[in-house]
C-alpha positions as CSV (number, residue, x, y, z in Angstrom):
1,X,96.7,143.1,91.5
2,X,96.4,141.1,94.9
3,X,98.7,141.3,97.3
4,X,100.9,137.7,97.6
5,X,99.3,137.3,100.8
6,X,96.0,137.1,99.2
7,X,97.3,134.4,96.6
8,X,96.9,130.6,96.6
9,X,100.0,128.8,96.1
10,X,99.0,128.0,92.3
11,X,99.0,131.5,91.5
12,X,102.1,132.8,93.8
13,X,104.1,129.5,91.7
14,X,103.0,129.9,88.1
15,X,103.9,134.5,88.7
16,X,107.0,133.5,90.3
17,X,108.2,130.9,87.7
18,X,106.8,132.9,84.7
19,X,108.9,136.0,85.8
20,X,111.9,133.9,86.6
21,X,111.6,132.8,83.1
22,X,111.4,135.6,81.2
23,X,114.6,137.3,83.0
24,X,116.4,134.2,82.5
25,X,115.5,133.6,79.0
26,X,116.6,137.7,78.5
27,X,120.5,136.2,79.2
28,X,121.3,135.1,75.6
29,X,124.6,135.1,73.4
30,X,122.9,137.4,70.7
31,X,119.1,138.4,70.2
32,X,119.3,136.5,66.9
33,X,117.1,134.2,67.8
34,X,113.9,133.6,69.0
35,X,113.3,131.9,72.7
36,X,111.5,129.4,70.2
37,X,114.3,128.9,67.8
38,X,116.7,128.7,71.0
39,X,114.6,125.7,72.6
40,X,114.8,124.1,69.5
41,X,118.4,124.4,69.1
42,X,119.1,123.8,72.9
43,X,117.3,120.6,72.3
44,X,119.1,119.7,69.5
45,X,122.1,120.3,71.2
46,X,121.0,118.1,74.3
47,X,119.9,115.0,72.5
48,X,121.5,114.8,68.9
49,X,120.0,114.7,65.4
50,X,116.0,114.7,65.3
51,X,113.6,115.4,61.9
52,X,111.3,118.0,61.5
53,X,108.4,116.1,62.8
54,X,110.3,114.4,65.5
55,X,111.1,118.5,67.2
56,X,107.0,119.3,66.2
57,X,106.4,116.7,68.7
58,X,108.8,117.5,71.5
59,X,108.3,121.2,70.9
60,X,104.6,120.7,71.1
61,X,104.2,122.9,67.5
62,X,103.1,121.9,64.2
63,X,105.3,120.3,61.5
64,X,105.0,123.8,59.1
65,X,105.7,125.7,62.1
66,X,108.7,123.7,63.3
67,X,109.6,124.0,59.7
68,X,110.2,127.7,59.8
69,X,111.8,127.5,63.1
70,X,114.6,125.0,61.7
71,X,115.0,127.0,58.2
72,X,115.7,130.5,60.3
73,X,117.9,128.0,62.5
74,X,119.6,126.9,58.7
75,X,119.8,130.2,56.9
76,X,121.5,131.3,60.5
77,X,124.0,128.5,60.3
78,X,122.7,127.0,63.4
79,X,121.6,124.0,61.9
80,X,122.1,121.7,59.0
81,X,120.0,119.3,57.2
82,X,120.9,115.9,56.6
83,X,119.8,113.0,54.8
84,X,118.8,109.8,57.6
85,X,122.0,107.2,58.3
86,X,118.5,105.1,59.1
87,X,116.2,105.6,56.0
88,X,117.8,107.6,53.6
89,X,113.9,108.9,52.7
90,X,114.0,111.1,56.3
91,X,116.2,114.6,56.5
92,X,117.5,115.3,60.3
93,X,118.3,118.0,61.6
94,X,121.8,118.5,63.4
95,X,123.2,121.2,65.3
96,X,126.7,123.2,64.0
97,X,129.4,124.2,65.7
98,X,128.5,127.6,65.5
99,X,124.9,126.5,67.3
100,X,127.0,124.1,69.5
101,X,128.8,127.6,70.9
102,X,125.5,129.7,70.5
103,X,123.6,127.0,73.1
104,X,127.0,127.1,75.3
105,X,127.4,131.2,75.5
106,X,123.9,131.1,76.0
107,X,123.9,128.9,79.0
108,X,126.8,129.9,80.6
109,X,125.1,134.1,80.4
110,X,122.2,132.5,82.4
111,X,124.1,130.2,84.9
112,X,125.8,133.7,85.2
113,X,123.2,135.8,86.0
114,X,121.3,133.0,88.2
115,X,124.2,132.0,90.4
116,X,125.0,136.5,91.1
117,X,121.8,136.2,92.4
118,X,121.8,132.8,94.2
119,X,124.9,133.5,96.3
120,X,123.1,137.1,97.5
121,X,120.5,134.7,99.2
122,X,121.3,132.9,103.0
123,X,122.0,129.6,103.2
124,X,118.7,128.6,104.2
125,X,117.3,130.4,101.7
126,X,119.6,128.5,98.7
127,X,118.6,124.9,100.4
128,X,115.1,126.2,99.9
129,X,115.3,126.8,96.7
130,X,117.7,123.6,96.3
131,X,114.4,121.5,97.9
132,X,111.8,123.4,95.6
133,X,113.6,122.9,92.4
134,X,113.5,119.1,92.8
135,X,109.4,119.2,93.5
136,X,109.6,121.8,90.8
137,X,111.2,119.2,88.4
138,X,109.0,116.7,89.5
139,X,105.8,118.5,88.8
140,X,106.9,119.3,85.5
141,X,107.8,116.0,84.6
142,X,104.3,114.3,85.1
């Protein structure tokens, strides 16, 4: 593998953030579930009741494959299935208690783990960081 040095920013960004990633991701309450199963959950947790099709989409899955993410999620008690306040024909999904303190265990590990290693940096160093996570937010967003 190259040296950084020999790198373009693209590729020093997308190592750096992959790696980041996958440690943080490692700090969960349990190994129960999947980082998949997680997101969904997280997102659950985040922005209320959604159906099936509406986590697909936002998940960026298929409907049968967001399906078996939210049964695991169920049979886990995670999740529950409900009929629509809206159109009793639609079933949404809404996050439990116990995935309400699953989500909050699980973010509190990684806020944990990321602010040991945060207040090891200099100052300069953390207001770097502090800068590049708002152009970091920003690229992802568009």
């Amino acid at each position: 593998m190259p040296h950084p040095e020999e790198l373009d920013l693209d590729a020093l960004l997308r190592i750096a953030v992959g790696r980041l990633n996958r440690r943080i991701r490692a700090e969960k309450a349990s190994d129960d579930l999947s980082d998949g199963q997680f997101s969904v959950l997280a997102l659950l947790f985040r922005e209320g009741p959604h159906t099936v099709g509406q986590l697909a989409e936002a998940e960026r899955v298929t409907p049968p494959s967001m399906n078996r993410r939210v049964n695991a999620l169920e049979a886990g008690g995670y999740v529950t299935r409900e009929g629509s306040p809206d159109d009793g024909r639609k079933v949404v999904v809404r996050v439990t208690a116990e995935g309400e303190a699953f989500v909050t265990e699980t973010r509190r590990r990684r806020e944990q783990w990321l602010a040991k290693r945060t207040r090891e940096l200099t100052a300069a160093q953390r207001e770097t960081l502090r800068q590049a996570s708002v152009i970091m937010r920003d690229l992802a967003d568009r």
